[in-house]
Structures are given as C-alpha cells and as structure tokens.
C-alpha positions in Angstrom: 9.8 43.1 15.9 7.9 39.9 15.1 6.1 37.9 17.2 6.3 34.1 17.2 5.4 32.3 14.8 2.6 29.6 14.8 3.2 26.2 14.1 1.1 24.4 11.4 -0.3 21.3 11.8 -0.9 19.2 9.4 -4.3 19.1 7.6 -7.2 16.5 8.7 -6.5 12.7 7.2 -4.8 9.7 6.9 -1.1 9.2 8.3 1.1 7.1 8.9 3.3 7.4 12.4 6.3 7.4 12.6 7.0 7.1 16.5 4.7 6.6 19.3 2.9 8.9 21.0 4.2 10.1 23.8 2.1 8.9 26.9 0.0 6.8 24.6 2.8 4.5 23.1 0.8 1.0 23.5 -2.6 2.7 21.9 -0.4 4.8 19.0 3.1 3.1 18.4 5.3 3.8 15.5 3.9 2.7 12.8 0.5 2.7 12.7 -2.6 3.8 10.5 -4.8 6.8 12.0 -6.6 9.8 11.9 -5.1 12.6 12.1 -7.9 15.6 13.2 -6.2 18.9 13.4 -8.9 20.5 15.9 -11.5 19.9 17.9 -13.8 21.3 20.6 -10.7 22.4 23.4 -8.4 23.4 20.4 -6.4 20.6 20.3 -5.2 18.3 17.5 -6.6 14.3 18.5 -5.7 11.0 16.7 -7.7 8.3 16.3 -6.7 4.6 15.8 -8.4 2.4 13.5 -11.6 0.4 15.4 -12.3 -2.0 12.3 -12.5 -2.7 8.9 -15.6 -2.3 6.7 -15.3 -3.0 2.6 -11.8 -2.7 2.6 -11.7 0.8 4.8 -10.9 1.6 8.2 -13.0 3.1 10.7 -12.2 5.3 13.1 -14.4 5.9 16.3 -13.4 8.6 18.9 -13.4 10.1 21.0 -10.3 10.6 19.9 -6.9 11.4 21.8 -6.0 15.2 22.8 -2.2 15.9 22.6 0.2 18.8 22.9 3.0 17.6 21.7 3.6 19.2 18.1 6.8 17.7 17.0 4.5 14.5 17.1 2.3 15.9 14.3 4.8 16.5 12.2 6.1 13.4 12.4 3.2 12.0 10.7 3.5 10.8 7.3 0.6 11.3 5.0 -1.0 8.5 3.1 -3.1 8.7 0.3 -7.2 8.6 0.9 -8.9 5.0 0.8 -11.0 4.5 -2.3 -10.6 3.9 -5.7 -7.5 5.0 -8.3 -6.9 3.2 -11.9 -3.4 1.8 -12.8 -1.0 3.8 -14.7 1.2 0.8 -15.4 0.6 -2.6 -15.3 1.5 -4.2 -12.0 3.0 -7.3 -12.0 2.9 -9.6 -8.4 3.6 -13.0 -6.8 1.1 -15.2 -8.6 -0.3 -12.7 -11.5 -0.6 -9.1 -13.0 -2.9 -6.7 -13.2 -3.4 -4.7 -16.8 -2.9 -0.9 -16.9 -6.0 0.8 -16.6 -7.2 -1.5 -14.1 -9.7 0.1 -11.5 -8.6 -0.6 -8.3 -9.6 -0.1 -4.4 -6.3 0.8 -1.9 -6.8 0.1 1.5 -4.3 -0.3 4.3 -3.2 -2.8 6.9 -2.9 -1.4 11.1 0.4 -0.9 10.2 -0.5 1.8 7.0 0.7 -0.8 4.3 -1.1 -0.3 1.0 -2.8 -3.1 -0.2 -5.2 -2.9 -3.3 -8.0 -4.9 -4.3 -8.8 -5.2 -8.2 -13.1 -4.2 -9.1 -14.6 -7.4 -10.7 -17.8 -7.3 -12.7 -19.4 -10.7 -11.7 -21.1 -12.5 -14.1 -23.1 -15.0 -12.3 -25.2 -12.2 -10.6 -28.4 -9.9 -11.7 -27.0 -6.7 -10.0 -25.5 -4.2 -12.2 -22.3 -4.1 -9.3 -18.7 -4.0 -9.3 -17.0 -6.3 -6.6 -14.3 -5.9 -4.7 -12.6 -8.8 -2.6 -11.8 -8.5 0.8 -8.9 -10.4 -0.3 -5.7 -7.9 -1.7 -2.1 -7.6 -3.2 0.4 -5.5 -1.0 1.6 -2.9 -3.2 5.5 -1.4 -1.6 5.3 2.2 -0.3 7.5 3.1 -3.0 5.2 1.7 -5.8 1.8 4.1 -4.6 2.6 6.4 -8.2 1.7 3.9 -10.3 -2.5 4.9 -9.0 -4.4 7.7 -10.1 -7.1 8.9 -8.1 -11.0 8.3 -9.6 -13.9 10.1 -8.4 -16.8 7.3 -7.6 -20.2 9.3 -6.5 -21.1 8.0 -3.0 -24.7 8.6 -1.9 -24.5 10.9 1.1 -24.3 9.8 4.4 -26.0 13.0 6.0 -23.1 13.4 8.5 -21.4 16.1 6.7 -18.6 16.8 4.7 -15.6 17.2 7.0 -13.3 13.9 6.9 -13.8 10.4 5.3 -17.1 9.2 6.1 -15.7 5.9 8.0 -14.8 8.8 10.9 -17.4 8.3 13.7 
C-alpha cells in the first residue's frame, strides 16, 4: 500500500499567471509578472507582485502572500530569468533589426511580456560601460528561442544566493 503522494511545486522564480489568485484576484490577476517562492518560514509557497522597476528589472518586495491553493501553482507559467542572452538570429522589428549575435537585456512588462533592450557601447563617454536603454522592443512569447542565455559577473550583493537579487 502507498501512501499519498506529494504534490510538487514548482521551483523558486519568475512566472507568469495564468488566473488570479484565489482571494487575492485584484493584487494577483491573470496575467501578471511575479515571484514565485516555493517556501518560507510557515511552509507555505508565497507570491510576490512586482513593486518597481530598476535597470530594466523588476523588484519584488514582500512580505509576500501565503496561499494553499496548489492547483494555483501549477498554473503558473515559467518565464525565462531577467538579464542578458545574445541573439541567435537576427531579429527584425517595426522601425529596424538587430544583427545576430547581438547582446541583449530581456526584461518584462506587469503583464510578463518580454521586451529586450539592445547593449550600446557609447562613444561620447570615458567609462569603459555598456548601456542599456530604458527604452525596448517587444519580442512575441513565441519568439523567446531566438536568445541564448550569457553569464555577466555581478559583484555580490552580500544577501545571498537564493533568488534574483531584485527579491527584497
């Protein structure tokens, strides 16, 4: 005889909802961009909404909300990590292209649409920077293969490793 079997939840992140939270629908409608923490102190999973918007990336600031409702996890959809990927393909837009190779930042609307901001080198300053605008080019859902993940070292923050380090 087996006993039940444990539900997984899905792993610490970025999603995408799909449906509002039950009891929370104003604060986490469908279709929104959060945090998705898979425990905390009481055992529960919590969701945070994103609080604002810093170089392209969301924070999140909790406490963030409990819920028992586990059908709600997994109807999360995962989105990739914030940061920076390369181009696979060139990617043609309203008003330009960008060439394959391309480093690029993706970021998200509230609403967990992709948008991606192309890294500049500009000229007219001393620092030895690359710049990204605050200024971006949705890229469709369906499109997100065309990036390929980059590591970029980030000094340490000293708050640890677990989750992205906009997660207060």
């Amino acid at each position: 005889m087996s006993g039940p079997t444990k539900t997984t939840l899905p792993s610490c992140g970025l999603y995408r909802t799909t449906k509002p939270l039950t009891g929370h629908e104003e604060q986490f409608p469908a279709g929104l961009l959060v945090y998705f923490h898979n425990h905390s102190d009481s055992g529960l999973p919590q969701v945070l909404a994103p609080d604002h918007n810093v170089h392209n990336r969301w924070h999140f600031h909790g406490p963030g909300v409990e819920f028992r409702g586990l059908s709600w996890a997994d109807s999360l959809v995962k989105v990739p990590l914030e940061g920076f990927y390369v181009l696979k393909r060139e990617l043609a837009f309203d008003g330009g292209t960008w060439p394959k190779g391309a480093l690029v930042q993706l970021g998200y609307t509230k609403s967990a649409d992709p948008i991606l901001f192309i890294g500049q080198v500009r000229t007219k300053l001393d620092e030895n920077d690359l710049w990204f605008s605050d200024r971006g080019v949705g890229l469709a859902r369906d499109q997100m293969s065309i990036l390929d993940a980059v590591t970029v070292f980030q000094e340490s923050t000293g708050e640890g490793d677990h989750g992205p380090a906009n997660v207060h």
